[in-house]
PALUM-449488 format. One line per field, with one value per atom (N, C-alpha, C, CB): x, y, z; atom name. Coordinates in pm, whole numbers, plus 50000, padded with zeros to 5 digits. Glycine has a CB too. Layout:
u: X, ...
v: Y, ...
w: Z, ...
at: CA, ...
//
This chain:
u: 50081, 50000, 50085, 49908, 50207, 50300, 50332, 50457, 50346, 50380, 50285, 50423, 50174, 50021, 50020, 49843, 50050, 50034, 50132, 49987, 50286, 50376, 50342, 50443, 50296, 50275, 50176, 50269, 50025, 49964, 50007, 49891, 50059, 50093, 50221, 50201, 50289, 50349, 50345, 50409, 50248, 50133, 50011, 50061, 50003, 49911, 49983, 49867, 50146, 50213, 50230, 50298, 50285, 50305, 50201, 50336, 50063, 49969, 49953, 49841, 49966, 49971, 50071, 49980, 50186, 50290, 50273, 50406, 50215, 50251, 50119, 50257, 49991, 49905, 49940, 49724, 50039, 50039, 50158, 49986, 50280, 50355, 50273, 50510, 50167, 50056, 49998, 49998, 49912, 49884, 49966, 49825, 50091, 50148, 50245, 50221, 50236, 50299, 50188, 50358, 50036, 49954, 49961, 49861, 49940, 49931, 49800, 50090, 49801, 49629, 49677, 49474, 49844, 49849, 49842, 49938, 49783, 49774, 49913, 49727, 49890, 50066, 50102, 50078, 50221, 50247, 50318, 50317, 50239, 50270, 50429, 50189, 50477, 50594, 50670, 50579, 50758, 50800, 50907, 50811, 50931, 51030, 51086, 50996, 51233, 51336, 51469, 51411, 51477, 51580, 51768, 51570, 51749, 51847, 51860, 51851, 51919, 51898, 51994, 51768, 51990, 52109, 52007, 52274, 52114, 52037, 52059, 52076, 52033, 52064, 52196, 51982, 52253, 52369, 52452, 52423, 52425, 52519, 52489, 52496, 52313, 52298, 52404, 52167, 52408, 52499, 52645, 52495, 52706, 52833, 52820, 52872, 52768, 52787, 52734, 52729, 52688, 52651, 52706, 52472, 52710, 52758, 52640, 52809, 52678, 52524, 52455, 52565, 52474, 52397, 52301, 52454, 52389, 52320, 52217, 52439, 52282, 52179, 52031, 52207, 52041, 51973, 51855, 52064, 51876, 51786, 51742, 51844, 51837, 51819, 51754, 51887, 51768, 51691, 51586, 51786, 51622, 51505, 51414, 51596, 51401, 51301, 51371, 51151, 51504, 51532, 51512, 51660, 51552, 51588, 51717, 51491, 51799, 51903, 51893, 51992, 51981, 51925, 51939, 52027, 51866, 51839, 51976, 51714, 52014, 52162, 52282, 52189, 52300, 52413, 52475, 52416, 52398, 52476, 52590, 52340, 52672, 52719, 52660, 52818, 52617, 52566, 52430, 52534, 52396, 52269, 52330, 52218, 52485, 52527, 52586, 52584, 52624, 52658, 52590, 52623, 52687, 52574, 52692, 52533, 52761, 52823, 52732, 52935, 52793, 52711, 52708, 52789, 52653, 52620, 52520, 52644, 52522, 52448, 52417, 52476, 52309, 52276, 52222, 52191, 52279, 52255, 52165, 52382, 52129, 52075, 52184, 52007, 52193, 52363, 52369, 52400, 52209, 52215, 52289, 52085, 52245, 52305, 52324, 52167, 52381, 52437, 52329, 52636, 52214, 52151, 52125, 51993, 52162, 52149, 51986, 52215, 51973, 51802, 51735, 51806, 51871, 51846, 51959, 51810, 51950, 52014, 52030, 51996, 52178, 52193, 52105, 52283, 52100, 51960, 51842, 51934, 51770, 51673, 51642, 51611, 51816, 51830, 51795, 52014, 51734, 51688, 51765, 51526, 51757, 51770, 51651, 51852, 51577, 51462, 51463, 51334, 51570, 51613, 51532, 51527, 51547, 51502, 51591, 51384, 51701, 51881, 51849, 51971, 51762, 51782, 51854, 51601, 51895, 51904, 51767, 52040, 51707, 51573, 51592, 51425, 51517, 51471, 51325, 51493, 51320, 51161, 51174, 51043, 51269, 51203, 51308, 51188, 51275, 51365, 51378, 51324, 51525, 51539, 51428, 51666, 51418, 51324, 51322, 51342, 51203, 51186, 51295, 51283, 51344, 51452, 51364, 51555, 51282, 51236, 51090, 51243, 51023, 50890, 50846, 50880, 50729, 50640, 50530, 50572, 50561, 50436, 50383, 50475, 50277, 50214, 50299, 50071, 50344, 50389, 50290, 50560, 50264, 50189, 50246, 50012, 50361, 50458, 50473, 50588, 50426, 50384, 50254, 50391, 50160, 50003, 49946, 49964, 49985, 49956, 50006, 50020, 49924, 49976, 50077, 49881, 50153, 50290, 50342, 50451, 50444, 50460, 50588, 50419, 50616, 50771, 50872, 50791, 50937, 51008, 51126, 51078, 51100, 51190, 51280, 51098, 51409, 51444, 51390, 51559, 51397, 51288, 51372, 51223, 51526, 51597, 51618, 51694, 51650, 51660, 51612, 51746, 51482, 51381, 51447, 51299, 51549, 51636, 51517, 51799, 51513, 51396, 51502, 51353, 51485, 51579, 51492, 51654, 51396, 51333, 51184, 51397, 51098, 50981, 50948, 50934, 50828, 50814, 50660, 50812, 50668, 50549, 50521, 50567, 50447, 50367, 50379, 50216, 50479, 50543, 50659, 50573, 50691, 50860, 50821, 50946, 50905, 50943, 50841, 51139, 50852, 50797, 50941, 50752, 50888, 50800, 50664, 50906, 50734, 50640, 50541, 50692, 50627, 50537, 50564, 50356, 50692, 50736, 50817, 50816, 50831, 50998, 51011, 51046, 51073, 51166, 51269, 51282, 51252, 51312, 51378, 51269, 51516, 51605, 51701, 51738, 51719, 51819, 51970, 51779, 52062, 52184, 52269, 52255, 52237, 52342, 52244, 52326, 52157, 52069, 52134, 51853, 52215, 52288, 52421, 52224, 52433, 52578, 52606, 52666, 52709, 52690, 52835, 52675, 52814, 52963, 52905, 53023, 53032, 53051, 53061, 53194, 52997, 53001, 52920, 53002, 52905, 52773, 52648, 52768, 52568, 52401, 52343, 52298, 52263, 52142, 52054, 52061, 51951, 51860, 51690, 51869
v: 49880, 50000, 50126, 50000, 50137, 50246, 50304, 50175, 50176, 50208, 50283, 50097, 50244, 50323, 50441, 50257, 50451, 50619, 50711, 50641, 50636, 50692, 50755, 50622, 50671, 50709, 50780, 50624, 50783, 50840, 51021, 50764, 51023, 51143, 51247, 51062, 51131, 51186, 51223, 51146, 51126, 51192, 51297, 51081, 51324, 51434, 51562, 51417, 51558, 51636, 51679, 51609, 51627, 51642, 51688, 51524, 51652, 51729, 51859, 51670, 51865, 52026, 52076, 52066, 52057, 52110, 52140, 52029, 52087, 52109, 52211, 51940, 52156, 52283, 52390, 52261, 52411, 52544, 52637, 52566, 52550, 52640, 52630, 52596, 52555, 52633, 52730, 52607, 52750, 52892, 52992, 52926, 52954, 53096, 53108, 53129, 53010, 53070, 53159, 52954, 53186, 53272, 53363, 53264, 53454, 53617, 53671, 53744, 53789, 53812, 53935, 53865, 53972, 54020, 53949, 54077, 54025, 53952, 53907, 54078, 53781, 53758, 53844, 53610, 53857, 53921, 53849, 53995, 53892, 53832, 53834, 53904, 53726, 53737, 53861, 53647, 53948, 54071, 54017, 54224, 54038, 54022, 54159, 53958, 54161, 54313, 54235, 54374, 54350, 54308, 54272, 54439, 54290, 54281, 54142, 54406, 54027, 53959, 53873, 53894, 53831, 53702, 53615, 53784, 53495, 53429, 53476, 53270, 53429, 53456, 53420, 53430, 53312, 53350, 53441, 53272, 53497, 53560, 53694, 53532, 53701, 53840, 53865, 53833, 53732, 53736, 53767, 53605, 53736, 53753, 53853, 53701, 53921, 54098, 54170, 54154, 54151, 54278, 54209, 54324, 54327, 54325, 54262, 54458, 54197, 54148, 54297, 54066, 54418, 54481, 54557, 54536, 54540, 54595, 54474, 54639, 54335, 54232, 54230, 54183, 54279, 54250, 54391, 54233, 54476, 54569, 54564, 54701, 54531, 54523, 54451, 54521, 54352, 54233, 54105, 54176, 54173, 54127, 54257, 54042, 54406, 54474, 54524, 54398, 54515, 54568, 54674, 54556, 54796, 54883, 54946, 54897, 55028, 55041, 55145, 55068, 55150, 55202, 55365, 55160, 55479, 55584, 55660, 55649, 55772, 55851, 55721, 55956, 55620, 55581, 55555, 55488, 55615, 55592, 55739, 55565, 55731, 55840, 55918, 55828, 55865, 55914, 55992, 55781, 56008, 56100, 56248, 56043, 56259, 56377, 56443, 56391, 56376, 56365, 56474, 56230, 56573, 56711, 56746, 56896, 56651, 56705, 56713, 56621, 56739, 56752, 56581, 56887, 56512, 56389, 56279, 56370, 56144, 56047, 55937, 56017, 55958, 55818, 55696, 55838, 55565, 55493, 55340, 55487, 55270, 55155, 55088, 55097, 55008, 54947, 54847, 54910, 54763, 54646, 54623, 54603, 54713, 54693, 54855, 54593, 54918, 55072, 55129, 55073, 55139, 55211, 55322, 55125, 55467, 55586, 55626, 55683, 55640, 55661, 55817, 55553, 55879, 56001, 56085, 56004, 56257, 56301, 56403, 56323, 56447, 56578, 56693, 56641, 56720, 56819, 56832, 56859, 56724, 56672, 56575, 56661, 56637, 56569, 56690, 56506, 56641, 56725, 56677, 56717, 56742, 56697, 56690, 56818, 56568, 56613, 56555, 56568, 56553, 56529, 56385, 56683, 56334, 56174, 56088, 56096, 56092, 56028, 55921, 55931, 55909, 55842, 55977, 55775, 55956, 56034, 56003, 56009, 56160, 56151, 56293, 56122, 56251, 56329, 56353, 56191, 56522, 56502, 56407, 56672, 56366, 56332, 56214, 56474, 56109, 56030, 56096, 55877, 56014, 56030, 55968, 55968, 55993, 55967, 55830, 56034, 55721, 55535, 55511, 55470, 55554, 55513, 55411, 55646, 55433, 55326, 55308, 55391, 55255, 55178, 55157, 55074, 55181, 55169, 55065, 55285, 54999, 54893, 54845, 54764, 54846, 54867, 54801, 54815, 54849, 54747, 54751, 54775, 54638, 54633, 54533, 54586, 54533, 54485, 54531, 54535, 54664, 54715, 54699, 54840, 54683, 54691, 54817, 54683, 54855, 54974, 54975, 55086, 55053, 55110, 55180, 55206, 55098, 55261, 55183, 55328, 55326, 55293, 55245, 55359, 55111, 55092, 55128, 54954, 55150, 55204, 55111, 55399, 55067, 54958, 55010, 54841, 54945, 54966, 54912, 54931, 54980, 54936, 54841, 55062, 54845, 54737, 54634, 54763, 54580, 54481, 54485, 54440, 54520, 54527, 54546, 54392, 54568, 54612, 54710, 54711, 54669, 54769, 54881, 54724, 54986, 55103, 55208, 55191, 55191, 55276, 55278, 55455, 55380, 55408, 55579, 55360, 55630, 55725, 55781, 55693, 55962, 55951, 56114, 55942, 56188, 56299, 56382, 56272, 56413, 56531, 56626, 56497, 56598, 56629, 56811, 56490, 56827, 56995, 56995, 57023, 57083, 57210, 57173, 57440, 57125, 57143, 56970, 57194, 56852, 56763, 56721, 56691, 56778, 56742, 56599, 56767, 56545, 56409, 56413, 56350, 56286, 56216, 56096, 56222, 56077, 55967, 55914, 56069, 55839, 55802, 55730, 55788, 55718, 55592, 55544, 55677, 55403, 55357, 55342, 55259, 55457, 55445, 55324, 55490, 55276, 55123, 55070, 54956, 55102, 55047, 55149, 55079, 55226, 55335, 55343, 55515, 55423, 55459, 55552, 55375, 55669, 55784, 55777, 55911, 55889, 55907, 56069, 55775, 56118, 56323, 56304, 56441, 56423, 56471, 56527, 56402, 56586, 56627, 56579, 56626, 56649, 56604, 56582, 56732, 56491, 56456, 56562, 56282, 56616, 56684, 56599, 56814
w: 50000, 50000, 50000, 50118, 50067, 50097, 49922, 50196, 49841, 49727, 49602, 49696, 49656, 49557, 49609, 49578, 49756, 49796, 49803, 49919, 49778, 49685, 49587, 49641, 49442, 49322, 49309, 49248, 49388, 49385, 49419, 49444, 49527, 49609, 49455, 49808, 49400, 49301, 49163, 49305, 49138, 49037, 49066, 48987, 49174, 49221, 49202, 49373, 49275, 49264, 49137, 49317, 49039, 48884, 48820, 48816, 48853, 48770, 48815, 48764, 48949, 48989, 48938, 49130, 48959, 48952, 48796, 49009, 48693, 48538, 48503, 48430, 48624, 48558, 48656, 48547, 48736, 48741, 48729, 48842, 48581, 48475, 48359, 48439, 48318, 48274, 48279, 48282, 48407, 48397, 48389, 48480, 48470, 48478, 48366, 48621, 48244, 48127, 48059, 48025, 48066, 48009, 48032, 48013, 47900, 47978, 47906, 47941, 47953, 47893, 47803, 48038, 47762, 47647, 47516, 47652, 47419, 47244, 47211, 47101, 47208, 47102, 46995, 47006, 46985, 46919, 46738, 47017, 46654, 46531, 46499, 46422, 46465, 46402, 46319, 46331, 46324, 46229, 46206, 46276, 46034, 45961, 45950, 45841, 45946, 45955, 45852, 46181, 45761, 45669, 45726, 45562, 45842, 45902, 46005, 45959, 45988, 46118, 46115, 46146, 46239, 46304, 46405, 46422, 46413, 46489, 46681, 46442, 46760, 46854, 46917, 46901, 46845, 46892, 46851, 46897, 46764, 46668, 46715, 46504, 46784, 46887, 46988, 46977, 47059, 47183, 47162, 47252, 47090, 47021, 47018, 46908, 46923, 46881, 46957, 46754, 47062, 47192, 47294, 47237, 47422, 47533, 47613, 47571, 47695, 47794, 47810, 47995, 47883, 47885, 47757, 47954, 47634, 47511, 47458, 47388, 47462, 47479, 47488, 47572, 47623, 47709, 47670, 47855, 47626, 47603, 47449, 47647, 47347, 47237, 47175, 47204, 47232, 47188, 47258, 47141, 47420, 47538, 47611, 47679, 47540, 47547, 47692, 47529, 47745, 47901, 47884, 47975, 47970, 48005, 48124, 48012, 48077, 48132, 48251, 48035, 48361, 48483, 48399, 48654, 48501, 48441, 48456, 48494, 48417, 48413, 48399, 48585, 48341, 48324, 48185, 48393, 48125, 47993, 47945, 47861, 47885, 47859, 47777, 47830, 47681, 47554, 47615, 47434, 47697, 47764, 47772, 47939, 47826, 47797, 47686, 47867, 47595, 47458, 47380, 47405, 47372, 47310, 47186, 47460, 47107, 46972, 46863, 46922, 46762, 46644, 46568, 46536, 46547, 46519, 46475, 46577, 46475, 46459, 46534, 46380, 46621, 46693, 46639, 46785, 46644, 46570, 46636, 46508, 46607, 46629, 46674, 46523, 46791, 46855, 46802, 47018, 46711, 46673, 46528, 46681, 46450, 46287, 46229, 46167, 46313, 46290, 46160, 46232, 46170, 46042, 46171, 45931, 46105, 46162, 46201, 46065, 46317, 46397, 46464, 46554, 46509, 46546, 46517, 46676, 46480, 46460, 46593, 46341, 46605, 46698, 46736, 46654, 46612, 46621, 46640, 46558, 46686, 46773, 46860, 46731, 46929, 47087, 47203, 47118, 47309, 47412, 47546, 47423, 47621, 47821, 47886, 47932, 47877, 47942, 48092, 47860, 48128, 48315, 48325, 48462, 48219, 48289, 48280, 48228, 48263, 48246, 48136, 48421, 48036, 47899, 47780, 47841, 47673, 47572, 47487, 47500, 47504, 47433, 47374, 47535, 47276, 47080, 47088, 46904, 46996, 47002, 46861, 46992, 46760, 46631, 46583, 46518, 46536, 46492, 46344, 46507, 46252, 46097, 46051, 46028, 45939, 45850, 45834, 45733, 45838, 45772, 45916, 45536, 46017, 46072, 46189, 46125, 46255, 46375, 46322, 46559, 46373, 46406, 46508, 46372, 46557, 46688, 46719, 46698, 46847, 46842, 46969, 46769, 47022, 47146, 47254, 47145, 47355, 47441, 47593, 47465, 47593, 47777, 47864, 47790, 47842, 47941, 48137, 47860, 48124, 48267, 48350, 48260, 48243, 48266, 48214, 48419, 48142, 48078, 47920, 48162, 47860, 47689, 47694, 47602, 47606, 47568, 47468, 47712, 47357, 47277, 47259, 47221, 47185, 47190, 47073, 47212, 47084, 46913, 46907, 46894, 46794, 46727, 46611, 46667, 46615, 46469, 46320, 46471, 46243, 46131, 46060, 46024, 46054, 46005, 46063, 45975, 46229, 46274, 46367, 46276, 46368, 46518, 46642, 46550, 46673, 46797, 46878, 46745, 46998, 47097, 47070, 47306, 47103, 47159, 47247, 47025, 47295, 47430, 47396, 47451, 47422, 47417, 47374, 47548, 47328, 47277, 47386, 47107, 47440, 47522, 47419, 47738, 47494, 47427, 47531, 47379, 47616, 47669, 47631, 47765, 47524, 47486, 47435, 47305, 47400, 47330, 47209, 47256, 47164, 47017, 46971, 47054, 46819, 46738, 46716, 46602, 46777, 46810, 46924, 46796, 47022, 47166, 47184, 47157, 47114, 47139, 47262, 47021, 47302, 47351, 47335, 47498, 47274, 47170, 47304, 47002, 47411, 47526, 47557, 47586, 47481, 47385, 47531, 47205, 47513, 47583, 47554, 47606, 47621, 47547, 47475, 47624, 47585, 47560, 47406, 47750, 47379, 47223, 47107, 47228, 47159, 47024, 47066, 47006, 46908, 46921, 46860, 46888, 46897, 46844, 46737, 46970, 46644, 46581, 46543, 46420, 46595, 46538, 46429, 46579, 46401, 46259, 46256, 46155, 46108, 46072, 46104, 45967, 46180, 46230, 46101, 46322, 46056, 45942, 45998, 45938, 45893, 45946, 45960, 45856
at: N, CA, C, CB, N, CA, C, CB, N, CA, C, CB, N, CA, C, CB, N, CA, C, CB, N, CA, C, CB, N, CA, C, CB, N, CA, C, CB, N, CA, C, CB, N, CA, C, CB, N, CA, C, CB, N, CA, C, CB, N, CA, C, CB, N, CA, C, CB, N, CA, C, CB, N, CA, C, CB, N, CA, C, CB, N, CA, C, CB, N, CA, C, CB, N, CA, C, CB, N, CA, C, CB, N, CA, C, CB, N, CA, C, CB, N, CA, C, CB, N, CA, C, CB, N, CA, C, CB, N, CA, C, CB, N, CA, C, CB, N, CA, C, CB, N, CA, C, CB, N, CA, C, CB, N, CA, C, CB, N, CA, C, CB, N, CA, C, CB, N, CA, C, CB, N, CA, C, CB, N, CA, C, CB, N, CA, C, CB, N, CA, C, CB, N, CA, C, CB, N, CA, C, CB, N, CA, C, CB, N, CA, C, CB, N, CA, C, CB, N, CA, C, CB, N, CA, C, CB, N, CA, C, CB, N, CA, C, CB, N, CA, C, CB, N, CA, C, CB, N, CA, C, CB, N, CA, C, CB, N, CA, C, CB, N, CA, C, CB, N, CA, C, CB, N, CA, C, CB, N, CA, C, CB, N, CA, C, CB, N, CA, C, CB, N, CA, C, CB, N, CA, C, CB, N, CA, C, CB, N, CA, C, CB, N, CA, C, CB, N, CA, C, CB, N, CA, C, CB, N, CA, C, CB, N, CA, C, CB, N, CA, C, CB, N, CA, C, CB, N, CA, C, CB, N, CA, C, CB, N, CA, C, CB, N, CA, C, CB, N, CA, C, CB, N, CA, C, CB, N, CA, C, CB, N, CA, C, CB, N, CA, C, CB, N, CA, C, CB, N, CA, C, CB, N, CA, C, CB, N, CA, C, CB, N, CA, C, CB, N, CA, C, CB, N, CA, C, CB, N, CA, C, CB, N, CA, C, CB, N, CA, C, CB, N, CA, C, CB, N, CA, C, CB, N, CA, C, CB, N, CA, C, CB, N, CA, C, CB, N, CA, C, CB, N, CA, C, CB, N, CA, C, CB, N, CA, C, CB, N, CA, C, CB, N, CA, C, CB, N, CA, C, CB, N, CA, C, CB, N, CA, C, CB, N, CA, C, CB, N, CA, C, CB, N, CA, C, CB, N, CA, C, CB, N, CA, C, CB, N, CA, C, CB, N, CA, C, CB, N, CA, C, CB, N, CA, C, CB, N, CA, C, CB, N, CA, C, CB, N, CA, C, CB, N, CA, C, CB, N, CA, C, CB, N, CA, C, CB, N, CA, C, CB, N, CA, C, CB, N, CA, C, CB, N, CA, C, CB, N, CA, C, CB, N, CA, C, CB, N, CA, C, CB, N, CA, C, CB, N, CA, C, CB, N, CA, C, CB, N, CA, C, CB, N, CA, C, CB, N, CA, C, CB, N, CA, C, CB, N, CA, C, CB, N, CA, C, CB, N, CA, C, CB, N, CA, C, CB, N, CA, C, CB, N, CA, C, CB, N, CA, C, CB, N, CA, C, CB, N, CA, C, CB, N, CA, C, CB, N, CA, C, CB, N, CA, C, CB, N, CA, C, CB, N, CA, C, CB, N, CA, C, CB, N, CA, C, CB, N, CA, C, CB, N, CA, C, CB, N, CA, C, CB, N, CA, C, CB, N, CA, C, CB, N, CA, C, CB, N, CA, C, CB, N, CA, C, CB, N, CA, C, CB, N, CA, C, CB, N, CA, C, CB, N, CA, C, CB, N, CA, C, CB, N, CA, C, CB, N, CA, C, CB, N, CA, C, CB, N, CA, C, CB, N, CA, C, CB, N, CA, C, CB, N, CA, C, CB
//
């Protein structure tokens, strides 16, 4: 008998135990459809070419702690770029300080990112992606400066800058 209420007790366990990484693999956000970006690698080939912390935001949606990037103070004349496949995303000339320690723009370049709902917090907001290799690079809200009333609220470690001439 010791042995039926063994197996029993451990098959009781196992069905719980499996329906409940069941439930808690559900979420009650919409999946999100597959996006194709002319730019891609596999994941290892992500891991290779970024740093765990650029990783980790670029391509797992993180976010980097607030004031630590350098590039937040970064006020030359220049090009901020996507950290994932360097296609140029923001220019100098519509970079701001808006005292929230990200580097935020009221305006990205032109075809340069893409936006797509994120409710990762419990709330709507918008996420901005690169349009070439879907790289997250921050979120976009509707407080920023004139002439958009944007902020473009980029995570440094997701760019990279080079001086020069600002794109307009």
């Amino acid at each position: 008998m010791k042995h039926a209420a063994n197996r029993r007790d451990f098959l009781t366990i196992a069905g719980t135990g499996t329906a409940g990484l069941a439930l808690f693999g559900c979420s009650s956000a919409p999946a999100r459809a597959a996006e194709k970006f002319p730019y891609t690698l596999t994941d290892a080939q992500w891991h290779r070419k970024l740093s765990p912390a650029a990783y980790d935001v670029l391509r797992k949606e993180g976010t980097e702690r607030a004031f630590t990037s350098p590039l937040n103070d970064e006020h030359r004349a220049g090009v901020f770029a996507c950290g994932g496949c360097g296609r140029p995303a923001f220019s100098s000339r519509t970079k701001f300080d808006s005292g929230t320690g990200w580097p935020s723009f009221w305006q990205p370049l032109p075809d340069a990112v893409a936006s797509r709902t994120d409710t990762s917090l419990g709330m709507d907001r918008d996420e901005i992606h690169c349009r070439r290799c879907g790289s997250h690079l921050g979120h976009v809200f509707d407080d920023g400066p004139k002439p958009t009333g944007k902020r473009y609220c980029m995570n440094g470690v997701a760019l990279t800058f080079t001086a020069g001439k600002a794109q307009a």
